[in-house]
N, C-alpha and C positions, 0 to 999 in steps of 0.2 A: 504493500500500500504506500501511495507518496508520502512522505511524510506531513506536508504542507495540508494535504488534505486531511490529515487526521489533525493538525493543532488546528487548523481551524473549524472543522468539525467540532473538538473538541471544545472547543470554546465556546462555539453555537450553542448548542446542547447545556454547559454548564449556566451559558447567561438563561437560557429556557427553562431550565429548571429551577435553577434557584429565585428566578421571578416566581416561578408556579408556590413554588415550595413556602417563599415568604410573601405571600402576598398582599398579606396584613397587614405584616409592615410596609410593605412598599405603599400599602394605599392611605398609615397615619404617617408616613412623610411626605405624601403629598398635598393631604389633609393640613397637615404643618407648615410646609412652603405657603399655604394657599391662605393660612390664618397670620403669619408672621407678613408677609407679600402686602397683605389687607390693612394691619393694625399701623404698619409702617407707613404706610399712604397715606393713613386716614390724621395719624400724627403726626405728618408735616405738612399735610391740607391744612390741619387747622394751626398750626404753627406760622404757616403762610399767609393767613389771612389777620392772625394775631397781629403779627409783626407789619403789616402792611400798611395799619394805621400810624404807625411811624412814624413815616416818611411822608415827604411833600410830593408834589407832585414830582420835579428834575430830578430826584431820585430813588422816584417810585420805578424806573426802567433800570437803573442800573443793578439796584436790590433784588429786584426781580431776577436780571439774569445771577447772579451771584447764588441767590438763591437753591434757583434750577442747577445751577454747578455742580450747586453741596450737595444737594437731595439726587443730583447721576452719581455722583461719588461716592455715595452712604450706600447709597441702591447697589451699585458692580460692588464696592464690598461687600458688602450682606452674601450677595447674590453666589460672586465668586467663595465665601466661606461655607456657607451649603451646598456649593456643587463641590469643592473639596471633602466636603462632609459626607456626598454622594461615594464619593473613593475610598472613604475609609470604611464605609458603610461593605462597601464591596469586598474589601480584602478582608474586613472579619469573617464576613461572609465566608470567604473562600477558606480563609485560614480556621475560622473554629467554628463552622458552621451556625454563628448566631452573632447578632448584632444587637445593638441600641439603637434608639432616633435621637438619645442625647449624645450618639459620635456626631449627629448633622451639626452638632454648635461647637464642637472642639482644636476646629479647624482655621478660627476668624484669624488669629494673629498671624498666619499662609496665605490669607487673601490676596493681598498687596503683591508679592513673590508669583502668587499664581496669576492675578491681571497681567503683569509686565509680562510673563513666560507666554501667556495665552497671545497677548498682541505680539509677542515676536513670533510666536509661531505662525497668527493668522498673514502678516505680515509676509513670510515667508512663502505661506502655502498660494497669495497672490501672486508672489511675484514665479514661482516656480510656473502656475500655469497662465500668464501673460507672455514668460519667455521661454517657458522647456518647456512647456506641456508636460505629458504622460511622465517623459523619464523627471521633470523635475518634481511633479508631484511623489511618484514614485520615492523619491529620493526624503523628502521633507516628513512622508507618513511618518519615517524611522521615527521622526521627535513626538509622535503621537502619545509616547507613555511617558510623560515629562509629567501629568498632576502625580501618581503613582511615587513619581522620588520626593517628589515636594513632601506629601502624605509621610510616605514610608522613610524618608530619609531626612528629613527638613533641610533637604538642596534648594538651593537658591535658585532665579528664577533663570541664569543664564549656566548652572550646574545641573539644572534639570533638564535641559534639554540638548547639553552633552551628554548625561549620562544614557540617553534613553537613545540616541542617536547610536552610542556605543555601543546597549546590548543588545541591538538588534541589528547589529553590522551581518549576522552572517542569519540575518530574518525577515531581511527587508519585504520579499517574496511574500511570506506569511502574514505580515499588517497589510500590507499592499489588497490579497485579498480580503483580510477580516473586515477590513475599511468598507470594503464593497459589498460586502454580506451584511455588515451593520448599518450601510448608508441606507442599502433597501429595509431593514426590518424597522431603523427609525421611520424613514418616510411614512411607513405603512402606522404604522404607531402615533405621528404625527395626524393624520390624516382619520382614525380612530377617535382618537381623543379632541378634533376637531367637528367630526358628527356627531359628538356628544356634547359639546357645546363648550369643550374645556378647552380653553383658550392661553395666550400670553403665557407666563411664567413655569406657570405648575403643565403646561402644554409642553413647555421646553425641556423643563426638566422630568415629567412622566417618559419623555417618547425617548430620552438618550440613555436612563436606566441601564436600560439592557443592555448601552454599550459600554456603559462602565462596568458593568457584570462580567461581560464576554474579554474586553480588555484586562481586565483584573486576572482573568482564568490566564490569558496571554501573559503578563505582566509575571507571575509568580512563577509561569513556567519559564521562562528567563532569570528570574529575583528569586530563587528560594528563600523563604521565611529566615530558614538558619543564618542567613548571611546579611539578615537586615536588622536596624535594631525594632520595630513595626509600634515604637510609642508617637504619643503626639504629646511634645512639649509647650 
């Protein structure tokens, strides 16, 4: 049997499962995304309008944008420390077959590490297919397990995505397809969760689960446990 086709087989299978198997939980972290996502809104609506009385008019515009700054910046943190929270979720998963939704908050002080990693990767993953197409994309998946070090190793945001570049020098083949097997089972997941009328956030975050699941199975089969320290400091 190829080999390529059985890790990614395998990994298929382990994200399928272990969605089936915890599904409860998967469905009070999203229940949680969807309450925390809410409460945060509704407390800088009304923090927005507090403060709005302020101001005069000439800098009722400036305020405003300054505002909006702080309240995208609060939000990609938040946002970014529960999809890290999504990862650790995953490798307890994997590693002792059971998790918490209190790992989704253990992660906030990696935020920051994982936005910067996140934009240099997406950064990259443009420019690879604007100028190399295929083989560049090809090339750029390798840094795909870069939340995984951050998680597992508290690598920094330009350490995580050497290291992940590295342990999959001789796997690239293998993300390459898992990439492609996962892009279709998000969409479809995506598009699920959109005829049901679940939208924005908890859409985003329900439909890419699985490929934290299925990456995680990848990730350890690369990262043995034994050789990481697997806390969050």
């Amino acid at each position: 049997m190829d080999s390529r086709k059985s890790i990614v087989g395998d990994a298929f299978r382990f994200g399928l499962r272990t969605l089936a198997k915890h599904i409860i939980l998967f469905l009070f972290i999203l229940l949680t995304v969807a309450i925390v996502n809410r409460v945060v809104s509704i407390a800088f609506t009304l923090l927005y309008v507090q403060m709005s009385s302020w101001f005069i008019d000439q800098w009722f515009i400036v305020y405003t944008r300054c505002f909006f700054v702080f309240y995208a910046l609060v939000m990609f943190l938040l946002i970014g420390g529960m999809y890290l929270g999504f990862y650790k979720i995953a490798l307890d998963l994997y590693d002792r077959g059971k998790s918490s939704i209190k790992n989704l908050f253990l992660c906030f002080t990696r935020a920051p590490r994982f936005l910067v990693a996140l934009i240099l990767y997406l950064a990259m993953l443009c420019a690879g297919a604007v100028f190399f197409v295929l083989p560049g994309i090809f090339v750029i998946i390798r840094f795909s397990l870069f939340p995984y070090f951050i998680v597992d190793h508290n690598a920094g945001a330009i350490e995580s995505l050497k290291m992940s570049y590295e342990v999959t020098q001789n796997h690239g083949r293998d993300s390459f397809l898992l990439s492609i097997l996962v892009l279709i089972i998000v969409t479809f997941l995506e598009i699920l969760f959109a005829l049901f009328g679940v939208t924005g956030l908890v859409n985003s975050m329900g439909s890419t689960f699985f490929s934290v699941l299925a990456y995680a199975f990848f990730y350890r089969l690369l990262v043995p446990k034994a050789n990481t320290s697997g806390d969050v400091l």
